[in-house]
Every structure is written in structure tokens, then in C-alpha cells.
Backbone as CSV, one residue per row, in Angstrom:
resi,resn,N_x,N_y,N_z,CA_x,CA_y,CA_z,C_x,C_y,C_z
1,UNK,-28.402,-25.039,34.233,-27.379,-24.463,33.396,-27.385,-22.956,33.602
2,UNK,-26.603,-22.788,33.749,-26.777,-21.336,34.211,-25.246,-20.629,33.295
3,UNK,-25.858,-18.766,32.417,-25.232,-18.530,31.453,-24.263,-17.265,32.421
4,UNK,-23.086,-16.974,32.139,-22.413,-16.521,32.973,-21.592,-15.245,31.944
5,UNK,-22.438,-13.376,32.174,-22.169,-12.774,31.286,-20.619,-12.320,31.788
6,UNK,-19.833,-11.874,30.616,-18.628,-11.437,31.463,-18.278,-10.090,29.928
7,UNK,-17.302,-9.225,30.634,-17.070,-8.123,30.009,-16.925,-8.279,28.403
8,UNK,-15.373,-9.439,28.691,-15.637,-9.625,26.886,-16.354,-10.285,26.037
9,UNK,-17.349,-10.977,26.804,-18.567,-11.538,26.101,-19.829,-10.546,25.418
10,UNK,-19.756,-9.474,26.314,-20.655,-8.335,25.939,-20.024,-7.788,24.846
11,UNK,-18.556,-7.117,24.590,-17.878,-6.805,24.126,-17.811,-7.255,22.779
12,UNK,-17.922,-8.645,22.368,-17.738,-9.676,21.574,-19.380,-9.412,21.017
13,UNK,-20.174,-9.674,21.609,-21.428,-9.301,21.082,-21.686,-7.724,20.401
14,UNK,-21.389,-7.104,21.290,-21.935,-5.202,20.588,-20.807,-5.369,18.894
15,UNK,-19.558,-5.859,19.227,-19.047,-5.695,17.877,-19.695,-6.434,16.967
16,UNK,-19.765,-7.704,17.353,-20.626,-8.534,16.219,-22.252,-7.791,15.752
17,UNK,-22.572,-7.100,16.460,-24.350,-6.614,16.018,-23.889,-5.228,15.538
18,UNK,-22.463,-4.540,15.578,-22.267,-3.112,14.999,-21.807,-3.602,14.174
19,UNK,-21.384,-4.783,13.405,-20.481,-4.583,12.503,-21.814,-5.933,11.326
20,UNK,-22.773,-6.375,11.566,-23.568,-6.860,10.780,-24.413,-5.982,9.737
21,UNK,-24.639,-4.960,10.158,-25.536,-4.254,8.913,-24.701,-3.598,7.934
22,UNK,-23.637,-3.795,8.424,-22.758,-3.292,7.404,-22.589,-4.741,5.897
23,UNK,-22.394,-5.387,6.261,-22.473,-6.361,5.076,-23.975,-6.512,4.334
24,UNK,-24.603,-6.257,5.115,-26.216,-5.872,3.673,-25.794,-4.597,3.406
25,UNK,-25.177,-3.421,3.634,-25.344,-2.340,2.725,-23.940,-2.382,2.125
26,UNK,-23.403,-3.161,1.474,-22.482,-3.035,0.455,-22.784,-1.971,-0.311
27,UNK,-22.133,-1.533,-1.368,-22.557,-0.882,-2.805,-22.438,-2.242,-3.974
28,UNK,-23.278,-1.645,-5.006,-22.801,-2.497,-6.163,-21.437,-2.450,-6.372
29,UNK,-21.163,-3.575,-6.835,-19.613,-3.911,-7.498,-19.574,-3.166,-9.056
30,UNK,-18.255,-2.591,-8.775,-17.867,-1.631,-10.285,-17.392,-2.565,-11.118
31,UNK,-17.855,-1.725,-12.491,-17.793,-2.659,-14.045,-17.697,-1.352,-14.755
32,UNK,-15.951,-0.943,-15.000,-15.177,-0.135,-15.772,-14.923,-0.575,-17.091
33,UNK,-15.732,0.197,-17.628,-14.981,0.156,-19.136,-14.512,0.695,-19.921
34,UNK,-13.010,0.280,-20.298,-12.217,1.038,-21.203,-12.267,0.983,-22.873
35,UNK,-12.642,1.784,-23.724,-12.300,1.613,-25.109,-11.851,3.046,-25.596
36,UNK,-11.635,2.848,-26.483,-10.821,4.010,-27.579,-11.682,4.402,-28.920
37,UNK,-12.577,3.691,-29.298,-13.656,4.621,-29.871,-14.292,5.464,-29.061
38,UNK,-15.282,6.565,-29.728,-15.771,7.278,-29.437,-17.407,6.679,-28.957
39,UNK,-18.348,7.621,-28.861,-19.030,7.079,-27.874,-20.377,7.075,-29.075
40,UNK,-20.007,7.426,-30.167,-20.825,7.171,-31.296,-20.363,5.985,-32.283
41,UNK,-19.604,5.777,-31.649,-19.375,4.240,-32.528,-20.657,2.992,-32.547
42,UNK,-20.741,2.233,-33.386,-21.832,1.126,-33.350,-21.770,0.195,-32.123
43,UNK,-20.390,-0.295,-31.533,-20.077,-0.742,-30.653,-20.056,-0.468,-29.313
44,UNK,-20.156,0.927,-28.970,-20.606,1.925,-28.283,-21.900,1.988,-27.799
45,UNK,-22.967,2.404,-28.832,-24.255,2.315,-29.011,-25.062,1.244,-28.431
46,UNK,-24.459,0.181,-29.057,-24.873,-0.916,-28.394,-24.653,-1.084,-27.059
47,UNK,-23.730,-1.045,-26.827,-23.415,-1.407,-25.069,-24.155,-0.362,-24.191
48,UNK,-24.178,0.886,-24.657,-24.923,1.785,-24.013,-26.804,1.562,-23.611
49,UNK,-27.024,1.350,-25.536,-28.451,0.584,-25.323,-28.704,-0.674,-24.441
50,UNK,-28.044,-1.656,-24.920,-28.698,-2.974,-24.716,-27.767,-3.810,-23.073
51,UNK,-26.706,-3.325,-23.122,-25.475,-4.315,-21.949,-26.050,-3.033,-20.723
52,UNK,-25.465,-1.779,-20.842,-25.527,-0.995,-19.652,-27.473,-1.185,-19.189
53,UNK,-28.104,-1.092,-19.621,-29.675,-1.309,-19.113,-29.604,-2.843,-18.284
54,UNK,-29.452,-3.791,-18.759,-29.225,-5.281,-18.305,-28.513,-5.489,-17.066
55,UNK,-27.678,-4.742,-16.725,-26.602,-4.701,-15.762,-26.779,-3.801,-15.065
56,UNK,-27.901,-2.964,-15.082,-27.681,-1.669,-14.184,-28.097,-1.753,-12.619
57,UNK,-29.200,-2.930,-12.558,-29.798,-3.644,-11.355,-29.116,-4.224,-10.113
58,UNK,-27.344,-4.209,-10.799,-26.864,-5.488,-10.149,-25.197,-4.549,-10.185
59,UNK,-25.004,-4.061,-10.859,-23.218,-3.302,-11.220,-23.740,-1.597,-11.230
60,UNK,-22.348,-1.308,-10.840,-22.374,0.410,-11.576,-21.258,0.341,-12.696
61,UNK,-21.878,0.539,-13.962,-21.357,0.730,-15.191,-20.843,1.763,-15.336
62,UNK,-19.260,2.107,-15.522,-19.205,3.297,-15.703,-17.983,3.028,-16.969
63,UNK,-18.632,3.629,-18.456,-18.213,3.150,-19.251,-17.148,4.431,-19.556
64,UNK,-15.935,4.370,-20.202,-14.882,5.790,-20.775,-14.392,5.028,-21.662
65,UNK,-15.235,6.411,-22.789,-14.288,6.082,-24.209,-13.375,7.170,-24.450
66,UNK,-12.871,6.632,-25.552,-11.618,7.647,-26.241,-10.652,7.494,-25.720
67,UNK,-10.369,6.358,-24.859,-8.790,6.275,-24.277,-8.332,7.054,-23.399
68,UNK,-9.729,7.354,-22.399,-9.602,8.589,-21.283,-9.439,7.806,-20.143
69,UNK,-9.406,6.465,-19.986,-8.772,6.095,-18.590,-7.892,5.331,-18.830
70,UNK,-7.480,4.417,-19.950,-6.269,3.898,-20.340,-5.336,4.295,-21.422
71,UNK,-4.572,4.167,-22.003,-4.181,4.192,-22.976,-4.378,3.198,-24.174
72,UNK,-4.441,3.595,-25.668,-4.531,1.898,-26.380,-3.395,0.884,-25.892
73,UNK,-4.125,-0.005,-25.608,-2.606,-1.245,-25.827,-2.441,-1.456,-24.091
74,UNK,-3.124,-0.773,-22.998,-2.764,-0.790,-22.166,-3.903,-1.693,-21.352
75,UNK,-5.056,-1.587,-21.827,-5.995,-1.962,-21.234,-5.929,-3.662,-20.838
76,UNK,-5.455,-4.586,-21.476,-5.413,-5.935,-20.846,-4.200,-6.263,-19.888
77,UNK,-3.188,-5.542,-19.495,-2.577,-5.137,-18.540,-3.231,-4.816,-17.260
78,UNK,-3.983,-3.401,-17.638,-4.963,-3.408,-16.396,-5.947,-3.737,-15.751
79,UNK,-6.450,-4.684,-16.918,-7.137,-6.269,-16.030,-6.482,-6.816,-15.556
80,UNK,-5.537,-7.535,-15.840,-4.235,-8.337,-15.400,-4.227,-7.392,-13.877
81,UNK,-3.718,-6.436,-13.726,-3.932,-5.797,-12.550,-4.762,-5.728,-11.110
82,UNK,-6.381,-6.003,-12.047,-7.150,-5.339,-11.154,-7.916,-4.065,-11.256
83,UNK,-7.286,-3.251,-12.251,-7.450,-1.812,-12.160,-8.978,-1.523,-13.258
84,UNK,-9.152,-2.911,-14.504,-10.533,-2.571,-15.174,-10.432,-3.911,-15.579
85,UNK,-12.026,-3.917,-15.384,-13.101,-4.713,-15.778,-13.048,-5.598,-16.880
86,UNK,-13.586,-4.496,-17.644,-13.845,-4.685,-19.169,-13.007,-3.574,-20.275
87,UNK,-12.856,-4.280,-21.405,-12.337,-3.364,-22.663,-12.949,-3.712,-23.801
88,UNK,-12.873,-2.758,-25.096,-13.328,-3.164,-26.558,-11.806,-3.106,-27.121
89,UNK,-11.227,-4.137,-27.390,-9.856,-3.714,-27.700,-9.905,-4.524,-29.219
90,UNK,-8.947,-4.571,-29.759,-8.992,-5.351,-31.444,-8.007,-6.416,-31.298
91,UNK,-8.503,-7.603,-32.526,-7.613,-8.256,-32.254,-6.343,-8.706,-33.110
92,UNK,-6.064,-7.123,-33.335,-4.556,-7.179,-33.963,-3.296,-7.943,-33.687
């Protein structure tokens, strides 16, 4: 049996071994969160203490309160989107 190298076989190989270490160095996957309290709220507190520590191993948490990346009322829209994660919204 005899293996028979040819240009785009090499070709086919260097891309496949340049383009493998790239899928182990991903980044963590983002976990945006939008709310409209402040960042001293009880609800706040908590997520800061107890959810952002739990998750920090595995996500980048990057939490905004006060309605600094959405607007109220807007935020389950921009899940619907794609655009965030998570929200503390009410259920008025």
C-alpha cells in the first residue's frame, strides 16, 4: 500500500493542525445581566454574593444595574434577540 502525498493533501493537513488549537482556547461564554435596581438592592446582593461566585469558573458575569444597558420593559425583548442573557424584571 503505498500513501501518495500531493499538494492539497498537505494543504488540507497544515489547515486542519492551524486551525485545531483554536477550539481549546475559546473564552468563556458571556452571562449579561440586565436589572434596574441599584446594586444595593437585596436582590442585587445576593446575586453578587452567592450566583456570580458559582458561575465564575465556567461564564464571565458581567452584571449592569440601573437600567444602564437596557431600558425597563425592554429587557425580555433582548433575550428574544440574543442581545442578554439574564434580567431581574417584575412581574407586573
Amino acid at each position: 500500500m503505498t500513501i501518495s502525498l500531493t499538494r492539497r493533501g498537505l494543504v488540507a493537513a497544515t489547515v486542519a493542525l492551524a486551525l485545531a488549537p483554536a477550539a481549546f482556547a475559546q473564552d468563556k461564554p458571556q452571562l449579561r445581566l440586565s436589572a434596574v435596581q441599584s446594586e444595593t438592592d437585596q436582590r442585587s446582593i445576593a446575586i453578587l454574593e452567592k450566583f456570580a461566585p458559582m458561575v465564575a469558573d465556567f461564564v464571565a458575569f458581567e452584571p449592569h444595574w440601573n437600567g444602564t444597558l437596557f431600558k425597563q420593559g425592554t429587557e425580555l425583548e433582548a433575550i428574544a434577540r440574543g442581545n442578554l442573557e439574564m434580567s431581574i424584571t417584575s412581574a407586573q
